[in-house]
Each structure stands twice: as C-alpha cells, then as structure tokens.
N, C-alpha and C positions, 0 to 999 in steps of 0.2 A: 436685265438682271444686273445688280451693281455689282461689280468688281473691285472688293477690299485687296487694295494692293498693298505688298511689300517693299520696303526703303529698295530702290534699283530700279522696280518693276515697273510696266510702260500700260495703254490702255488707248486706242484707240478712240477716238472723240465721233460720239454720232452727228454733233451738229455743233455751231461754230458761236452762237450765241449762248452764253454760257453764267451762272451763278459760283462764285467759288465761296462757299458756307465755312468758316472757321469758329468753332467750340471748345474755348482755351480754359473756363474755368476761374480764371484769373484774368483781370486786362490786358491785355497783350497791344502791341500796336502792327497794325497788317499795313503791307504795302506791297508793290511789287515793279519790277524792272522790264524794261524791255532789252531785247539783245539781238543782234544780228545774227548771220547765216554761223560764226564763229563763237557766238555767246557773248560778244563784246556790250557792252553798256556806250553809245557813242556817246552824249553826255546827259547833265542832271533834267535835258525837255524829255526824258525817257526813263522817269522815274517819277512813280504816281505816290505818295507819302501823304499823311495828315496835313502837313504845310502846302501841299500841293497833286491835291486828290485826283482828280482828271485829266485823262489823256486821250488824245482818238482811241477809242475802242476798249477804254480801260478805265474804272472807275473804284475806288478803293474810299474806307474808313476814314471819315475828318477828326475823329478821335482814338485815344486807347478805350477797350470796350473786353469783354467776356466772349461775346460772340460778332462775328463779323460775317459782310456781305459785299464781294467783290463783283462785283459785276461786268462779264467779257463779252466785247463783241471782234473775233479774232478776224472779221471778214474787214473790220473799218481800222486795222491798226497801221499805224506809219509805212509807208512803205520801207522796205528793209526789214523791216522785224519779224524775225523768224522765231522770237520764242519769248515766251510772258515769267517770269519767275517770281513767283510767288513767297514773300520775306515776312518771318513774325520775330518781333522783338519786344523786351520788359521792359516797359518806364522805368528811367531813370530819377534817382533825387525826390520820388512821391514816395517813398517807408513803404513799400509793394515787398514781393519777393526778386530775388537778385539772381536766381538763376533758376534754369527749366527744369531742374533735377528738386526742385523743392515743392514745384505745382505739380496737377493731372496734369498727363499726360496729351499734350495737343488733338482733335480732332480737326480732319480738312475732309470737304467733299466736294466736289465736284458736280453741278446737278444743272438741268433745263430748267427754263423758266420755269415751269411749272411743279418745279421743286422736284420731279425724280431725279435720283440719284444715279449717275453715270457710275463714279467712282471713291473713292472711299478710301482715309490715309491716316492712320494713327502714327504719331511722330513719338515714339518708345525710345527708353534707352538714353535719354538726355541727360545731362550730368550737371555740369560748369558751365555748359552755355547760358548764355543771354540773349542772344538772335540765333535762329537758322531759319535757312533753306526750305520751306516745307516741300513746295513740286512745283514742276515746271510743265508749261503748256508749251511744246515746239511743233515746228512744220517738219513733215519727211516726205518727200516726192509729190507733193501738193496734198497731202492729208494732215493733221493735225492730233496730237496726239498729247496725255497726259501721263508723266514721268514721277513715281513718288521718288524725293530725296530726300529730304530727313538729315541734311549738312548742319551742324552746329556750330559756334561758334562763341571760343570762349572770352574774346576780345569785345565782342557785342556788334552791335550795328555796323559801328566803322571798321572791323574788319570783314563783314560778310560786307560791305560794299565795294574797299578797298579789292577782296576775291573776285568781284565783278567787270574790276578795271575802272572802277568809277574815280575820278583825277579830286585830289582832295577831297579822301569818304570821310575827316574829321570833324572838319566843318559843315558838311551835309546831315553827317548824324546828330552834328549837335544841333542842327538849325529843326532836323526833324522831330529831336526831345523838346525842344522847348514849344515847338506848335503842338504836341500832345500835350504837357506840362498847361499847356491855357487852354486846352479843350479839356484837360478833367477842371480845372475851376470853374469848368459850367455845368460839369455831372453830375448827376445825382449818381451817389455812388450806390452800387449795387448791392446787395440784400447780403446781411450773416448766413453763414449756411446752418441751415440746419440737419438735424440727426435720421430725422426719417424721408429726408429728399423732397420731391415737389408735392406740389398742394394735391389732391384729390379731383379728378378729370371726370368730367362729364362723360359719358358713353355718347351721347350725341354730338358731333362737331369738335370731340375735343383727342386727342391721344396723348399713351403715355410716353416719359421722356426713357431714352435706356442709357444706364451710365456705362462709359468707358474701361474706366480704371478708379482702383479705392483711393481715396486722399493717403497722403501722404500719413504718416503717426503723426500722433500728436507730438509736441514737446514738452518737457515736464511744467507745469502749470508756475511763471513768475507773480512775483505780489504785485501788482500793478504790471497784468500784462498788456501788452497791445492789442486792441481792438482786432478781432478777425478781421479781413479785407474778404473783399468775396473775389406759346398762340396760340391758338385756335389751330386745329389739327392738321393743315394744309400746307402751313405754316414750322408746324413744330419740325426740329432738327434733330434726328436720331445722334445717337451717342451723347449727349449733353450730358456734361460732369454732372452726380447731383452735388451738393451742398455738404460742407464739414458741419461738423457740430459747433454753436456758435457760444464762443465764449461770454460766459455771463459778465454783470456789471466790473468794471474796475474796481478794486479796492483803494481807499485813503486812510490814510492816517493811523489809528489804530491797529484795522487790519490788515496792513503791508506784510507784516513777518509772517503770515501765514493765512489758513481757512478764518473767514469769521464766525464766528461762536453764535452770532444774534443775525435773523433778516431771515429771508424765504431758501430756500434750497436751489441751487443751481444744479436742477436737472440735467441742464445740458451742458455741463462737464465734461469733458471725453476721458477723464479719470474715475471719474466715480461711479462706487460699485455699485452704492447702497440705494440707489433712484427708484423709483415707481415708474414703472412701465407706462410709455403716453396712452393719454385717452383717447378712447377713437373718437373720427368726427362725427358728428348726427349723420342720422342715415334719410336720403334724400327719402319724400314721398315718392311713391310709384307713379312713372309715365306714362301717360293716357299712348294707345299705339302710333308710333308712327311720331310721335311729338317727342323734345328732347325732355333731359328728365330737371324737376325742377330745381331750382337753386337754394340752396341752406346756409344761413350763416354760418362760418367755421367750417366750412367744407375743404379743410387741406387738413393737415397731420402737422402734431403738434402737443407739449405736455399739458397746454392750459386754452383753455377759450383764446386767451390773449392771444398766445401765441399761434392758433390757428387762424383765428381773424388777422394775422401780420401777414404769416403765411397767404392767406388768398388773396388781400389785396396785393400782394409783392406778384401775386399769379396772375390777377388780371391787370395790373399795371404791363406785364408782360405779354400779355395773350392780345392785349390791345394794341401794343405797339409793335408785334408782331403780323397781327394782322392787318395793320396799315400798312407797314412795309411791305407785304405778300402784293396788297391793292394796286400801291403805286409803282409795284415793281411791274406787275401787269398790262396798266396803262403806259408806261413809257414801254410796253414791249410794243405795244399796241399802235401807237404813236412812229415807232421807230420803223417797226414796219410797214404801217404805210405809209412814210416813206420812202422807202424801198421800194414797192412797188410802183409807186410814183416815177421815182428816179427811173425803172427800168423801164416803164411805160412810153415813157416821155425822152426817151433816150432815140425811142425809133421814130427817123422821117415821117414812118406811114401814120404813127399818132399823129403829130401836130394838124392835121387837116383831115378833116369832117366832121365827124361825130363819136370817133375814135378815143380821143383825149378826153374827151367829156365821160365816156363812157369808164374808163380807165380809172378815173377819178374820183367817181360817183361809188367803183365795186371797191377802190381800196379804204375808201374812207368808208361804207357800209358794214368792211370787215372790222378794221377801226372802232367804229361802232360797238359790234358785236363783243368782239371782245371785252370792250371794256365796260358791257354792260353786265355781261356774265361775271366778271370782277366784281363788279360795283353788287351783286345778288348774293354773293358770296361774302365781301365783305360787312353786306344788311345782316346776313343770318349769322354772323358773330359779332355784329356790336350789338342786335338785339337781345342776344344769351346773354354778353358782356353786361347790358343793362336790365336788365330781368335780375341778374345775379347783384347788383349794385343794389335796387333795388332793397335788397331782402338785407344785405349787409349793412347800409347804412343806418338803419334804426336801430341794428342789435350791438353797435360798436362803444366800449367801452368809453369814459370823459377823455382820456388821453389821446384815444383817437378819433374821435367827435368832433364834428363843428361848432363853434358857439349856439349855434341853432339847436342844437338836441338837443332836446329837454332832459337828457340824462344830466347834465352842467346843474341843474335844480337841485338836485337830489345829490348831489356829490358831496361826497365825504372824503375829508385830505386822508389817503390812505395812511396803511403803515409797511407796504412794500413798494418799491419801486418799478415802475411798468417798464414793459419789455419795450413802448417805443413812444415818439410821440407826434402828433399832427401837425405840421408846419404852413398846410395849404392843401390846394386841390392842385390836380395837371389835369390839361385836356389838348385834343386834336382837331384839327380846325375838320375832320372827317366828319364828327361828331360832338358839336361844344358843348351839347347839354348832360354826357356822359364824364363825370367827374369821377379822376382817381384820388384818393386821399395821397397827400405826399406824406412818409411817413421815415424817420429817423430814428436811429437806434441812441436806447438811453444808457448809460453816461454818454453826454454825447460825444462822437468822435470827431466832428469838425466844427468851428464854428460858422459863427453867419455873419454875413454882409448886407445891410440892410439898404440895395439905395436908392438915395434921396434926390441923384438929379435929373433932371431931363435923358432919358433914356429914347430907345428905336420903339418903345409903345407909346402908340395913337394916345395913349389914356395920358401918359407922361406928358405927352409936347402938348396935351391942350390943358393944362393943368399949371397955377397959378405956381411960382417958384416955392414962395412962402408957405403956399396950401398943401407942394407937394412936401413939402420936410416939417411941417406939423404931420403928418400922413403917415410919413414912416418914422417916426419914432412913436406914435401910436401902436406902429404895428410893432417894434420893438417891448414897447409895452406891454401887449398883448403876447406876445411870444414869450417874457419873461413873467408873466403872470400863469402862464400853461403851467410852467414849469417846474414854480411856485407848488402850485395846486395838486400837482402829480408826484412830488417828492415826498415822503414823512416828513412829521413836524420837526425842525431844527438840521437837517442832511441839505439844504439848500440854501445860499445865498445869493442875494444879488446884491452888484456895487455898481454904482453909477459913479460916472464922469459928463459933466455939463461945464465947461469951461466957463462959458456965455451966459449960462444960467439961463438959454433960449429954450429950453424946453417944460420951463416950471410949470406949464398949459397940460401936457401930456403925462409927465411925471404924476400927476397928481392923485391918481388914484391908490399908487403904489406909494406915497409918502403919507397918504391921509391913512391909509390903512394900516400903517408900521411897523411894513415887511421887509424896509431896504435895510441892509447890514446899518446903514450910516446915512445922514441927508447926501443928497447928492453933491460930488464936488466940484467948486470952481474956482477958477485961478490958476496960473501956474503950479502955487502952490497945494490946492487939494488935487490939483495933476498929480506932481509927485508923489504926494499922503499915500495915494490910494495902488500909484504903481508899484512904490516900495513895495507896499505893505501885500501885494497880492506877489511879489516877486522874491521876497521872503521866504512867504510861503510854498511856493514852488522848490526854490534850494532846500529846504527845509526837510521837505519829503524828498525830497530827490534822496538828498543824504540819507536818509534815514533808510529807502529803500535797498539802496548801497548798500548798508553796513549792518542791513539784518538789525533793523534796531529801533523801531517804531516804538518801543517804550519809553527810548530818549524824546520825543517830541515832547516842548513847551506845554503844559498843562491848558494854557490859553488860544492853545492855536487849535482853528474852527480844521476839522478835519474833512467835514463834508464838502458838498460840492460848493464851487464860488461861480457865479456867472459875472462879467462886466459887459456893462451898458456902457459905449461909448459912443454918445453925442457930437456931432459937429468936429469931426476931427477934421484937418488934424489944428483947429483953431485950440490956441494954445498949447503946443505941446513944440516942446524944446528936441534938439536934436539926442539930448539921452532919455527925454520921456518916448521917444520915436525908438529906438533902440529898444528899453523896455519893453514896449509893446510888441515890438515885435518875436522877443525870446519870451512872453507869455504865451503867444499863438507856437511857439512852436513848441516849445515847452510843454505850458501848462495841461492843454487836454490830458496826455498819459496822466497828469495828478490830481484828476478835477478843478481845473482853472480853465474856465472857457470865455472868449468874448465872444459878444456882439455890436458890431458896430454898424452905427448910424452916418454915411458919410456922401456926399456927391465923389464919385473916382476922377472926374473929372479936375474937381479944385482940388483934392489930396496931389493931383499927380506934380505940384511943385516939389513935390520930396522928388521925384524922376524915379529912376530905375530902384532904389535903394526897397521901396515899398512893394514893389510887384511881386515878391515871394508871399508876402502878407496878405494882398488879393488874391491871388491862387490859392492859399491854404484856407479860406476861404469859402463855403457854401452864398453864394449870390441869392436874393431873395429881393423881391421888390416891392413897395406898398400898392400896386395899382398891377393891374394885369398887363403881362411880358412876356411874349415868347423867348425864350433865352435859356432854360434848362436842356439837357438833353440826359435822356435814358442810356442806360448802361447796355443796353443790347444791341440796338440799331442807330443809334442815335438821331431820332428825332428831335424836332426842335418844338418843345411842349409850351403850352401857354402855361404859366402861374399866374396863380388866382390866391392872392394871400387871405388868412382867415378873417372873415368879416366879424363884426359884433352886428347883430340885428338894430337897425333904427331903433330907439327910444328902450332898447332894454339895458336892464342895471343886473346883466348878468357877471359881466366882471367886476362890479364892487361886490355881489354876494360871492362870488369866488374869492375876494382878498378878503373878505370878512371872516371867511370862512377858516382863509389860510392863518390868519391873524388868531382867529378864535383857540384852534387848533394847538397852535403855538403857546397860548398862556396856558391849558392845558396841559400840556406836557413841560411846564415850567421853563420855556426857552425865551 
C-alpha cells in the first residue's frame, strides 16, 4: 500500500533499489546530494546535477524536463553516505516561471522498479521559492528509509546548496544553470496545456492520468502575451498535473490594444465565457473480446479535429517515450542484477572450482534473460497499439501537419485561419525506427530554428559531401518556410531572406520564381543591414506601441503580420552590429511576430566565441539529414530527426507556392 506522506513524515523503504518519479508540471531541474552519517555534503564528487548526472548508485536528469526519473541503487552508494537528498529547482534566464508558488504544485514518489509505488509526496505550500528540498533517502540502524521535507528556498539553488555545506554553492549552481540552459537548446519543448487535460486512453494497455492540484488563475489576458510554457499504462505516473488552458495565437499590430474583431475564436481562452463547448472525440468501434480497442483519429479531447489530432500525437509522442524508458529501465535492472549475482557467486572459494562457477553463471545470466525478455513483450504490445494508432492517424492529418507525401498537399487551399500547429519533421527510437512521430510546434511560433549545415555526430552528415550538405539544408530551410507560407492566410505572413554570398540562388529559387519573398534576397553588407534595420524597426515599433496602449499609432505601411527571416551562410558577412541585431531579433522579435531561421555550420560561426551562444540556445536545432540530437520533455531521450522530405521527382512544392502566390493576388496582396 503506498504511503502519501506529509512534509516531516518518514516511511520505511522495502527494498534498496529504487525509482524516484518527479511530476512538476512545468520544467523543473532534479538533482540530488549525497551526505554522511551528519548530512554533511563532503564535496561537488557527491553531487549528481545535469552537468554531472552519475554517481555510484545514483543516477539523475541530463536536462530541465516536466517529469523526472531518478534512479537509486542505495546498496552501491559511496561509502560514507548515509543519506541521498533529493533537490528540484526552476531554470534560470529561459522566460519559465520564477518561483514554485506560481506552478502545480510538485509531485514525488518513490516506486520499485517495477513502478509500484512505495511512497508518495506532494510538496504544497510553496510561495517565493525557486529550489527546495523535496525528501530525503537516510540510513537508521542498517535500514533505510524515506523522509518527506518539502524545505524551500527563496534564494534558489545556491542557497539550498550553500544549507548542505557545499563550499562555493555560487559557482556550482551556476555551472549547474548553464548545463541545463544547453540541454533545453536541444528540447523539444513540451506541449500547451490544454483545457480538458490528456488525450483519450485506450481501456487496453493504457490508464488515466489523475491531477494533483488546479493550475494556478489565470492572469488578466495581455495584447501580445507570452506563449504558455508547459505511456502506456505501466508506465503512466499517478498525479501528473493536467494541462492549463492554452493560450491562443499572439496578437500584432493592429490587434495589440485589445480582442481582435476579424479571425476564428479562441476557444481556449481561460477568460471567455461565450465558447462552445468541445466536441467530443469519435467514439472507437467496439473490440472484438479479449483484443484492445481500436484506434480513431482524434481520439483525445479537444475544441476542433485540429486540436484533437495535436492532442494525440502530443500523447503518443509521450506514451512512446515513456514506454522506452519503462524497457530500458528494466533491462539495466536486469543487467545490474546479474551482476550481482555474479559478484556474489563468485565471491566464494567454493565457486571458483568445478562446475560451480559455470553453473552460477549460466542461472544469473538465464534470469537476465528472462527478465528482459518479458520487457522486451511488454514493450511489443505497446509500440504495436502505438503503431496501429499512427497508422489510422496519419492519413486523416490535416496539410499543416502532413508530410509532403500526403496527398492531402494536392488538394490544399491557403486557408483563412491560422492552424493550431505545424510539422517540422518525424522523431523516432532506435526501439523501433519505422514508427514515426510527427514533430509538431505551436503556431505563431514560439522559438526559432537552427538549421545545420555542418558536419555533425550523424553517419548521414560525415559521409556527405560539404558542398551537398549546405545545398541540403537550406533546401530544407526552404521547405520549412514554404510550410509556412501555405498554412498562413493570404498576406499574415512574410519571409525575408539574407544570402550575403548570394550561394544559395540553387535553393532559393522556387520561393523567388513564385513571388512570395517580401523582397529578392539580400546580399552584401549592405542588403545585411536593409533588411536587419528594417525588420528591427519593426520590432521597436510594436514593442512601443504595445507599451502605450496604442496600436492605432502604427505607420500605415508597416506589414503587421507575421515576418520570418531566412538566414543563409551566417555569419558570412555580417559586421559586429549586424551580429548584435540579430541577436535582439531572436530575443525580441518572436513576442512580436518576428522569427528567424537560420542556415549556419556552429562550428565556423563560433569565431564570434561565447558572444553568440545565447542565440544557439534560443534556438530550436533541426538538421537536414537524420541526427540523433533532440530530446523529449519527459524523459529525455535522445530522438532521431528525420527532417521533411519532398518525395523524388514531385512538384509538390511549386503547386504549394503557386498556390500561395495565387491566393495572394486574390485577396489583392
């Protein structure tokens, strides 16, 4: 029976190898300390953090994440260490929230391998902190026990270290921000929340989630506000926060001062009254006995199709990387312990001679086996639901989030509302490569992207001609601001290119033949500057305006809708204040609709040195060839990308710009 303990209260540990499950809701960064018989921290080799995950017997989170997976083996820890303390704190300097009194309320459990749950710890009450204490694992007369504390901390990190005794906790916590700080610039950040919680669960193989505590209130809705920030049943984590209600598009230009008058209704408002209740999702057909039940497109909760097919895929992108992580957490338990056995086997005289050690050997590795073949059966009967359900979803998925492959691209008409997201690529697990999740981002977009172009740690990169690779990805630049294009109304979207070199007129060319770009692309120092002024302008512009309650003052000729920049071959050409600019568009410009893309090797940019590294983290990474290098917001695996292909010999993306072009003289833009 699990034992939901109170901040103080203690709970005896039935066994020594151990999961510690953390469900923040929000990213949080986990880590934990080791302490002696006194609680002392002797130094930083007894502190497991993002920068430095692994310890004997103690294995913690390489990034900030929503949900965490600690992993204890309390029988293999340092000698000396009498107790594990378990630390969560808020990223710093990523525009998150800033203290625990603002998110849900923490959830911690404590569970066996096999995912039951020992104990159980809601951390309530939080105010001004930024780190605390959640509990601590100590030794008491050779037993081992679990302590909820629930200590906060309003100084953050470096003072819940500093309380530990740790000798300069300033420099530790900062060294620990900034190794989080480069593990979110490889995150796919995690999902808006939505208004009626998780997707719709199978009855076979799947459970539901139960929430904790309700989100905070809302705040009264600003004109350009900030983007919300946000398995298989074996798998799933009881208490898991659901999802706030996800704020709809940004507003520009016009409608900064207040609601806009013209566009589709944003249901999922948390202010508004006047909404239509969501449609339910289609109702599965009935399962034959004994079999699970089958899978529907749209099978999560949601006010539009769109929004339910976001939802599912956002559900099994989840279900899948949770039930990897269930797998492999199995087989290294499997692994570990027989070892163990081994070790102890092998430990006695009387093995080493006869038939003894062989025998010893043979049962620990048989168990070995076993185990991880009953895993390996478990994890089949949920990537086979996983792909049954992909299946059925992939054909019914609207153009935005479609592969060039779906014939739905044929048939598409530039709308005149803006979709709720859009296809960037597949992710997949080396478990299972031929099960592709659509990678999918929220529209106006909230990060930019990085597109690159060098020699990267994928096979596919280092055998790949230097030349061919950066023809390659500004193709796929291409392609990404063509999506983009096509999924916008006519005249709400622009793109502006920078080509210094003018090396990419090959690639460019179906977006200049078609004449979609705001302007030809520009080269030289001086269509550098042109185009940075003019898009950095426009950022002050609305900035101000958003200020002063006053968006009727805006210039009659300034384009209010979205701007995309394509940035080729950086930072070739570009002066120490066009580097500057670029850089306060990325930080800037998204809150106003101004987003880049850039096309760049990180490698040769890194002559700028440290000065650019904020600009690569703000950042979404994307590569033209496949690269393991993403990691999911839950567990954080390390996902292949698969960027979007255009099928050999098809001219689907000239009838999309044709289209986008057509559209445009149409509505007299």
């Amino acid at each position: 029976m699990t034992a939901e303990l109170v901040r103080g209260q203690n709970h005896t540990l039935p066994q020594t190898r151990l999961e510690i499950r953390v469900s923040a809701g929000t990213p949080v960064v986990a880590g934990a300390t080791l302490g002696d018989e006194r609680g002392t921290v002797r130094g930083i080799e007894w502190i497991a953090h993002p920068g430095s995950p692994q310890l004997p017997g103690l294995e913690v989170s390489q990034q900030a994440a929503a949900d965490h997976r600690l992993a204890v083996d309390l029988e293999a820890l340092p000698t000396g260490a009498h107790r594990v303390t378990v630390l969560l704190a808020l990223p710093v300097g990523v525009g998150g929230p800033v203290r625990f009194g603002a998110v849900p309320a923490p959830f911690v459990a404590v569970t066996g391998l096999d995912g039951t749950e020992i104990a159980t710890f809601t951390l309530t009450d939080l105010d001004a902190e930024s780190a605390v204490s959640a509990l601590e694992l100590y030794r008491r007369q050779d037993a081992w026990k679990v302590r909820a504390v629930g200590q906060g901390y309003a100084g953050g990190l470096a003072e819940m270290l500093a309380d530990q005794g740790v000798t300069d906790p300033a420099a530790l916590a900062g060294s620990i921000q900034e190794a989080v700080t480069r593990g979110l610039a490889r995150s796919v950040a995690p999902p808006p929340r939505t208004p009626e919680g998780d997707r719709v669960r199978h009855a076979t193989g799947s459970a539901d989630r139960r929430p904790t505590a309700p989100p905070p209130a809302p705040e009264p809705p600003e004109p350009l506000a900030d983007p919300a920030t946000t398995g298989p049943a074996h798998t799933t984590q009881p208490h898991t926060t659901q999802p706030h209600p996800a704020p709809g598009p940004a507003a520009t230009g016009a409608s900064a001062a207040g609601p806009s008058t013209g566009g589709p209704i944003n249901y999922a408002h948390p202010r508004r009254q006047h909404a239509a209740p969501p449609s339910p999702p289609p109702a599965a057909p009935p399962a034959q006995p004994g079999q699970p039940a089958q899978p529907v497109a749209g099978d999560a909760t949601g006010w539009s199709m769109d929004e339910r097919l976001y939802n599912q895929i956002w559900g099994m992108f989840e279900d899948l990387a949770r039930a990897v992580a269930a797998y492999r957490s199995a087989v290294d338990f499997a692994e570990s312990r027989m070892d163990q056995e081994l070790d102890r086997a092998l430990s006695d005289p009387r093995n080493r001679i006869g038939g003894a050690g062989d025998r010893a050997r043979e049962a620990a590795r048989a168990k070995r086996d076993e185990l991880a073949s009953r895993a390996r059966e478990a994890l089949d009967r949920d990537l086979a639901q996983l792909a049954a359900e992909a299946a059925v979803v992939e054909p019914a998925l609207p153009a935005a989030y479609a592969g060039w492959g779906n014939p739905v691209w044929h048939a598409h008409r530039i709308p005149m509302e803006i979709p709720m997201a859009l296809r960037i690529g597949d992710l997949h697990l080396p478990e299972r490569t031929d099960l592709r999740i659509p990678l999918l981002v929220r529209l106006p977009l909230e990060r930019g992207m990085w597109v690159d172009s060098g020699r990267t740690a994928s096979e596919a990169a280092a055998l790949m001609d230097t030349d061919r690779l950066r023809r390659l990805a500004m193709e796929t630049a291409v392609a990404h601001a063509a999506r983009l294009l096509a999924v916008y109304p006519p005249g709400e979207f622009a793109v502006h290119v920078i080509d210094p070199a003018g090396s990419a007129a090959g690639p460019l060319a179906p977006l200049v033949e078609a004449g979609v770009l705001a302007g030809p692309p520009a080269a030289g120092p001086g269509g550098v500057a042109s185009v940075l002024a003019h898009l950095t302008r426009r950022v002050d512009l609305v900035q101000m305006a958003v200020r002063a309650r006053a968006s009727d003052s805006l210039p009659p000729d300034l384009d209010t809708g979205e701007q995309l920049l394509v940035v080729n071959d950086f930072p070739h050409g570009f002066d120490d204040r066009a580097v500057t600019q670029l850089r306060y568009l990325a930080d800037e410009g998204p809150a106003v609709g101004v987003h880049l893309l850039m096309v760049a090797d990180r490698e040769e940019a890194s002559a700028y040195g440290p000065i650019l590294d904020p600009l690569w983290r703000s950042l979404l990474r994307i590569t033209p060839v496949a690269d393991s290098h993403l990691a999911d917001p839950w567990v954080g695996h390390a996902w292949t990308y698969e960027p979007p292909a255009i099928p050999p010999g098809s001219r689907v993306l000239e009838q999309v710009l044709a289209a986008v072009a057509a559209a445009r003289r149409a509505a007299g833009r």
